[in-house]
C-alpha positions in Angstrom: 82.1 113.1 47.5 81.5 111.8 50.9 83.3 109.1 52.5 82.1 106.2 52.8 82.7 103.4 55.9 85.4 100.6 54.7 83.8 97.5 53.8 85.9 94.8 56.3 87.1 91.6 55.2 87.5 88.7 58.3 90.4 86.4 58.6 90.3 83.3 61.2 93.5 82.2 61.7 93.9 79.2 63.8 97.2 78.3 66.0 99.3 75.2 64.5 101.3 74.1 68.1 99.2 71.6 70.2 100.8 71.6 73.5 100.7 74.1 76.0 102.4 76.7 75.0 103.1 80.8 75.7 103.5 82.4 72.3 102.5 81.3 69.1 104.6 81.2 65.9 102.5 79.5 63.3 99.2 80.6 62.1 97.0 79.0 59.5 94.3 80.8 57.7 91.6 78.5 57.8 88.8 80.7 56.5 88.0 84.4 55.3 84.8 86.0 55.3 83.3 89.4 54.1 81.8 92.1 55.7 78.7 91.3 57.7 79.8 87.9 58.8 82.0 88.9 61.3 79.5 86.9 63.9 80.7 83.9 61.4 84.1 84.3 61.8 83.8 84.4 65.3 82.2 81.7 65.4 84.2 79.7 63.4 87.3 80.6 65.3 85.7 79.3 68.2 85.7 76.1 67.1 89.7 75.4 67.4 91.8 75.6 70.4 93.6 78.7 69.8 92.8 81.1 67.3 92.4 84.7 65.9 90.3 86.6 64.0 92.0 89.8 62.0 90.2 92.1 60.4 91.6 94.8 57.1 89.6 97.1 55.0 88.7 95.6 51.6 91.6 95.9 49.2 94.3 97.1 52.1 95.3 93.5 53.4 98.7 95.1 54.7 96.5 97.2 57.5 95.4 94.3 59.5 94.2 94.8 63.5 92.7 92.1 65.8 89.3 91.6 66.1 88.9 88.5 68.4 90.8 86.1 69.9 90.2 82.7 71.2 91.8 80.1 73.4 89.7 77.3 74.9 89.3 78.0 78.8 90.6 81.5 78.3 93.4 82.9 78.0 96.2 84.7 81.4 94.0 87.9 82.5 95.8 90.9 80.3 95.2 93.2 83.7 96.4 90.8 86.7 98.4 88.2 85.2 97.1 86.0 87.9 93.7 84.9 86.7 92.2 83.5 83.2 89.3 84.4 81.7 87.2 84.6 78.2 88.1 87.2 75.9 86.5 90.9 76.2 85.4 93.7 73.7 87.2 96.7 75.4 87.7 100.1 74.5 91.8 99.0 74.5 90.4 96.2 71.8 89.8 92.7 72.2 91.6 91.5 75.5 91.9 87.9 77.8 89.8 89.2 81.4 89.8 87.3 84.6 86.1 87.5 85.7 87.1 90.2 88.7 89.1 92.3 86.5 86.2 92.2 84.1 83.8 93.8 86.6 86.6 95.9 87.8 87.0 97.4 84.0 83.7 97.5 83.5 82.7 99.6 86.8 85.3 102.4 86.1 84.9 102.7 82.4 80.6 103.5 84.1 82.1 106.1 87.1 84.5 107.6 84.5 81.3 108.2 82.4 79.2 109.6 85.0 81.5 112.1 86.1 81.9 113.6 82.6 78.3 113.8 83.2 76.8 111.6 81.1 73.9 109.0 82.2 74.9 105.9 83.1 75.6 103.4 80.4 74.9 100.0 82.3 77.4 97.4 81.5 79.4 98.3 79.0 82.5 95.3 78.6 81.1 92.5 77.2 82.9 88.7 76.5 83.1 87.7 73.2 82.9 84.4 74.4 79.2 84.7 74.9 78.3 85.9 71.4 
């Protein structure tokens, strides 16, 4: 028997603490959504101030991974730690990327790609943001 691709099951999670604030120690789950609506969940996370969106296979809720993250205005650039930016789909998963360090990703993920000799993918990082 084949196997088949894990259905996914969506969780927005939504950050409780209102003031500025570095890390985050209460979560609530405000919504979950099944496979296929993970464009929903996204969406609905970006409608609070700070939130997450973790993703499990169907009927294995102890193997959750991050699939988005949002935080209004961005969140401290995970490459320079100087700049802020939207979050990113990266091959490294879903990361905060000042617009330079974006670009700067972006163009050696291209070079590494065209040196294994493989034709050039065009833009490749994307922001979540601008689902």
């Amino acid at each position: 028997m084949p196997d088949a691709d894990p259905t996914w099951v969506y969780t927005v999670l939504a950050c409780e603490q209102t003031d500025p604030h570095d890390t985050c120690p209460e979560w609530r789950r405000t919504s979950e959504h099944p496979d296929g609506a993970a464009e929903e969940a996204f969406e609905r996370a970006r409608a609070f101030d700070h939130s997450r969106v973790l993703r499990h296979p169907e009927g294995y809720p102890m193997h959750k991974s991050l699939a988005y993250e949002h935080r209004a205005g961005g969140g401290p650039c995970a490459s320079c730690a100087d700049g802020c930016g939207p979050c990113a789909d990266t091959p490294a998963g879903p990361l905060f990327l000042c617009p330079r360090c974006l670009d700067i990703l972006d163009r050696e993920l291209r070079y590494a790609l065209i040196a294994l000799g493989l034709p050039d993918p065009g833009q490749q990082i994307t922001r979540t943001t601008a689902r």
